[in-house]
N, C-alpha and C positions, 0 to 999 in steps of 0.2 A: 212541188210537193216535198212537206220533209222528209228525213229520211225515218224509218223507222227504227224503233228504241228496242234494242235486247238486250238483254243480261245474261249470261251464264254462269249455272250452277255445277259446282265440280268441274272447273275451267277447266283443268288439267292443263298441258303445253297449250293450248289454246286454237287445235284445230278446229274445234266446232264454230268458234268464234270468227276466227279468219275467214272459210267459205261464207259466214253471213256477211262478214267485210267485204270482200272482192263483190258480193253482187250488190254492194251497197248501202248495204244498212252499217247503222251507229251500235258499237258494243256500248253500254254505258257502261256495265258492272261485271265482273269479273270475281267471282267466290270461288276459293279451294281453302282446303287446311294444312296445302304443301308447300314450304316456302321458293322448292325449284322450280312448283308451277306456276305460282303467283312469278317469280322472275321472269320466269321465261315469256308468259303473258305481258306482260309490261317492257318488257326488251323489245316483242315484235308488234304489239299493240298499244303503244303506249298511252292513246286518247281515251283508254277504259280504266274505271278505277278500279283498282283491284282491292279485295277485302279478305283477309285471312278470318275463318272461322269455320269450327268445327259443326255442320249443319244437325251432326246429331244430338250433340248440347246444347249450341246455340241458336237462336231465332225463335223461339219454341211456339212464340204466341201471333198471332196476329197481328198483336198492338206492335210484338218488335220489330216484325217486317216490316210494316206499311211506315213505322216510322224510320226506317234505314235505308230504304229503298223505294225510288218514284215509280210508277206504275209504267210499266213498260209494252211493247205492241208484242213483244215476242219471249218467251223465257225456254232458254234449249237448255241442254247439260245430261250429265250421263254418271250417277250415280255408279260408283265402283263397282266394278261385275266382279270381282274375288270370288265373292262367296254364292255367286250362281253358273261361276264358269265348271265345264268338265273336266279343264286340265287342272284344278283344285282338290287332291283326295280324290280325285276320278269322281269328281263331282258329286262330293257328298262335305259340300261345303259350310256353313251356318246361313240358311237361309232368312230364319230370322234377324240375325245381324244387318245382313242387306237389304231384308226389306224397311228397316226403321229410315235409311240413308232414301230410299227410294218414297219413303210418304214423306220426311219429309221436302222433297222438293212437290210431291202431289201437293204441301200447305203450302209452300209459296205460292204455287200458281191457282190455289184456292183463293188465296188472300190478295194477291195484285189481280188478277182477273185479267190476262193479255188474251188477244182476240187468237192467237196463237200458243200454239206449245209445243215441244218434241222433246221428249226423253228419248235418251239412246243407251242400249245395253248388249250383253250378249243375247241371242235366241233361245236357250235354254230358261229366260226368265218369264216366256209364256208359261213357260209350266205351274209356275207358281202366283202369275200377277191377273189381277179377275176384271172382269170390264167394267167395274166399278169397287168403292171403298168404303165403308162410314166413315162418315166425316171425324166422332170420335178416333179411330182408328189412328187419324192421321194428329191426336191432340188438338183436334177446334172441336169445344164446351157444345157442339151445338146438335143435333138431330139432323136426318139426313145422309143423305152420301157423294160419293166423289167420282162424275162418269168420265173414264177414260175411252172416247168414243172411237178410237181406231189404235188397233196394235197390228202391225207390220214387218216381216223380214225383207230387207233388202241386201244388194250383194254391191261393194265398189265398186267392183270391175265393171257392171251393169251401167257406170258412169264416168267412165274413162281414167279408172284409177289400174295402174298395174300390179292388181292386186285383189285377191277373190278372198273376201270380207265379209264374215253375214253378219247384219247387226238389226238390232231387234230398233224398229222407231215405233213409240208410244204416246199418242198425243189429240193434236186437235189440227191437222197443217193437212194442204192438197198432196197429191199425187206427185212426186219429181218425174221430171223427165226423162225416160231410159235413152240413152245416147249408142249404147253397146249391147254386144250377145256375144256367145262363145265363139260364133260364126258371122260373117256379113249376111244378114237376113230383110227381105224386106217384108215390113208388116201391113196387113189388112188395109192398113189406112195411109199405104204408100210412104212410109217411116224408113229408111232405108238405118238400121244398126249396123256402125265401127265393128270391127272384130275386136274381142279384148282385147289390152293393150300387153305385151308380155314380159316379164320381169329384165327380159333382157336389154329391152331401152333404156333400161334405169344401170344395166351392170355397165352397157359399153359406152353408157355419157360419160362417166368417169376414169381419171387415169387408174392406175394400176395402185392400190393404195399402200403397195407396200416395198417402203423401202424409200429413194428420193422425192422429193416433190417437183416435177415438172416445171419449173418457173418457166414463166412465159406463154405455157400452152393455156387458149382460151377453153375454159368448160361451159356448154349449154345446156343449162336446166331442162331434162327431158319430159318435162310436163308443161312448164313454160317459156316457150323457144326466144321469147322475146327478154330472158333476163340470164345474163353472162357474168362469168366471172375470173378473173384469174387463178390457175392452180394455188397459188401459194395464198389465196385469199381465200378458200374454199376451206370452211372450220368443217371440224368431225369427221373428215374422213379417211389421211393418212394416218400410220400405225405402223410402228415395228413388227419385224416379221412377229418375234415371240408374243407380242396381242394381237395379233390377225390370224396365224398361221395354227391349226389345230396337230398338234402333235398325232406319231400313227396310232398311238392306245387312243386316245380321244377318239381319231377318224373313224377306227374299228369299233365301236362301240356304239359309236351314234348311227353307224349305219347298221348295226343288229340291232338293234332298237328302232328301226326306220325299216328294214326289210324282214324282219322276223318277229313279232313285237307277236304275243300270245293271244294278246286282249283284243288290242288297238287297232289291228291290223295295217297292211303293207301301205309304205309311204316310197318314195322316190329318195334315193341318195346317189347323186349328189340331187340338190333339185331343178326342175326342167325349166333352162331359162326363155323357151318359147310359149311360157305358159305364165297367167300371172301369177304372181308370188302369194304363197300360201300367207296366212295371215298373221303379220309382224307381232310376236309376241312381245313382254315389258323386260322378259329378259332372253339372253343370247346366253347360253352355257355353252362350250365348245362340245360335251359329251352328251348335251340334252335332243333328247328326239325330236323335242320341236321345233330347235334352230336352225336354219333354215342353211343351206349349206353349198358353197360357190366354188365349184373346179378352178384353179388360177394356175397360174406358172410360176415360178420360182426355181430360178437357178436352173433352166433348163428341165426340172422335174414337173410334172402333175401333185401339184400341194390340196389343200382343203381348208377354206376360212369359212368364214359366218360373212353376213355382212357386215357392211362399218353402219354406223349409227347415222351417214348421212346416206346411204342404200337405203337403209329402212325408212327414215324420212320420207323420203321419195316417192317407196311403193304408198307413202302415206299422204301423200301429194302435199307434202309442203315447198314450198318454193326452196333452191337452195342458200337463197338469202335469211332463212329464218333461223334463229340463235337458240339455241336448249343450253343455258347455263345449267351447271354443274361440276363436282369435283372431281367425279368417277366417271367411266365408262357407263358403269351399273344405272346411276343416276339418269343418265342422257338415254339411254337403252329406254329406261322406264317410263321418260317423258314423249316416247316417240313413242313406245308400244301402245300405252295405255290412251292415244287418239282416236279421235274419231276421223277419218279420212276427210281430207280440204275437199275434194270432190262433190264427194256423197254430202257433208254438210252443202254447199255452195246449189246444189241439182235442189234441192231444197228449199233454200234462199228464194232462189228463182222462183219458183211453184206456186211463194205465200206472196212474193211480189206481184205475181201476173194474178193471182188474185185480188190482192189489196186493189189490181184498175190498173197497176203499169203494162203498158205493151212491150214487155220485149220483142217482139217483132222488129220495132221498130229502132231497138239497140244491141247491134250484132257483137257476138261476145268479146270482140277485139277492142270494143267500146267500156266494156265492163269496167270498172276499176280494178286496176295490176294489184298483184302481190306487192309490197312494199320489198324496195332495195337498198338494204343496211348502210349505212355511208360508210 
């Protein structure tokens, strides 16, 4: 059998694309309007063409889809949640803004017509997205409308990611397979659930990222044990104290905004590494409540970092062989937050595969195609 053909829309760093990769299928196309995420995509997936354009000027009609693009078995992508996130204006974001980004990927997959589809967002955009669209709505001349026959929250962590994640799936694709629970639990139908996995696997694979780099010592990818790397080959994640380390006005501050917060109410400072990691934002501020916040040593003292941008990868399950080009910290922050977890896409994969007629059963996930390891 071939494999089958997806394309993704708002590639972003190309997490969603990757978990369809590992379980085997063909990225062919590859669209964003960001040139660090078209990079990054082509750095770690380089057999997908990538296509810079802006979805909400461009492709407008039918005619210029179908002639830019072959019709594909699957179309994922995850239209910018900005403007339907909480942490935007406490969530009084421009909703119509977002939803123009989010119809139009509903016209792509009006116009290719894949036997599949999953848009991904934040959960807050059931509020606003209805189980169906005019087809007008979406810019097709035509009568009728657009059914979105299943919207869904799920959680990563619910799939072996270390890291508790809600994201909104919208589309037309089966059920994933839950792997995990907050607890080992067995279910009705003799399912035995992992306990989540907890942030702390991801902090103690790594050396100490601040300060020398270990040459010599081997580091293993704590989501995929089978891919190693030397310290000094390990990009994104040593840092001089002064970018790692949050000075004490910083510390005191993001922890009054994390244990005293009027609105928001009480979060964990530092945060609890037996627990999975709260949900990697696009940016790390060292004084912001939502950054996520790691106890370390230094100098003999109890210090206070964020994590490094290859931390948050991680909770993000990408392999640590995968490359986020960029110039800044800000940048690489932003291509890791704004993912969609390798996991949760990959549980997915699977799902539309064991539908399509393959048996996984009979291909144990050590079988699966690996993460690709950067030469």
């Amino acid at each position: 059998m071939d494999k089958l053909k997806v394309i993704d829309l708002f590639c972003g760093a190309g997490g969603f694309s990757e978990g369809f990769r590992q379980a085997g299928f063909e990225v062919t196309h590859a669209v964003d309007n960001w040139n660090f995420a078209l990079a990054a995509h082509k750095a770690n997936q380089p057999e997908a063409e990538v296509v810079k354009a802006d979805l909400e000027k461009e492709f407008l009609t039918e005619e210029e889809i179908a002639a830019r693009f072959p019709k594909p078995d699957v179309i994922i992508g995850g239209p910018p949640c900005t403007e339907f996130s909480g942490s935007k204006r406490g969530g009084s974001g421009d909703v119509a803004k977002g939803m123009k980004l989010v119809l139009a990927f509903f016209r792509f997959v009006h116009t290719l017509k894949p036997r599949w589809w999953v848009m991904e967002n934040v959960p807050r955009l059931l509020q606003t997205l209805p189980d169906h669209v005019k087809l007008k709505e979406m810019g097709v001349p035509e009568e009728g409308r657009f059914e979105i026959p299943r919207r869904e929250v799920f959680n990563s962590a619910d799939f072996g990611a270390p890291q508790k994640r809600l994201r909104l799936l919208s589309g037309r694709y089966p059920s994933p397979v839950q792997t995990h629970s907050d607890a080992p639990t067995l279910t009705l139908d003799n399912v035995l659930y992992q306990p989540w996995v907890p942030m702390r696997k991801v902090v103690d694979a790594f050396p100490n990222p601040i300060g020398r780099v270990p040459k010599g010592k081997v580091v293993e990818d704590p989501n995929y044990p089978e891919i190693t790397l030397k310290a000094e080959e390990l990009e994104d994640h040593f840092l001089k104290p002064e970018e790692a380390l949050m000075s004490e006005e910083e510390a005191a501050r993001n922890k009054r905004q994390k244990v005293a917060h009027a609105y928001y109410g009480k979060m964990n400072f530092p945060d609890v590494l037996d627990r999975p990691a709260r949900t990697v934002m696009a940016t790390q501020f060292n004084a912001s409540r939502e950054t996520m916040v790691i106890a370390t040593k230094y100098k003999g003292e109890t210090r206070f970092r964020k994590p490094t941008v290859r931390e948050c990868a991680s909770f993000q399950t990408y392999p640590i062989t995968y490359r986020f080009p960029g110039q800044t910290l800000a940048t690489k922050y932003r291509l890791v937050g704004n993912s969609v977890p390798v996991f949760l896409s990959r549980a997915i994969a699977k799902a539309i595969l064991a539908e399509a007629g393959e048996d996984l059963r009979k291909t144990p996930l050590a079988e699966i195609p690996a993460p690709r390891v950067s030469a």
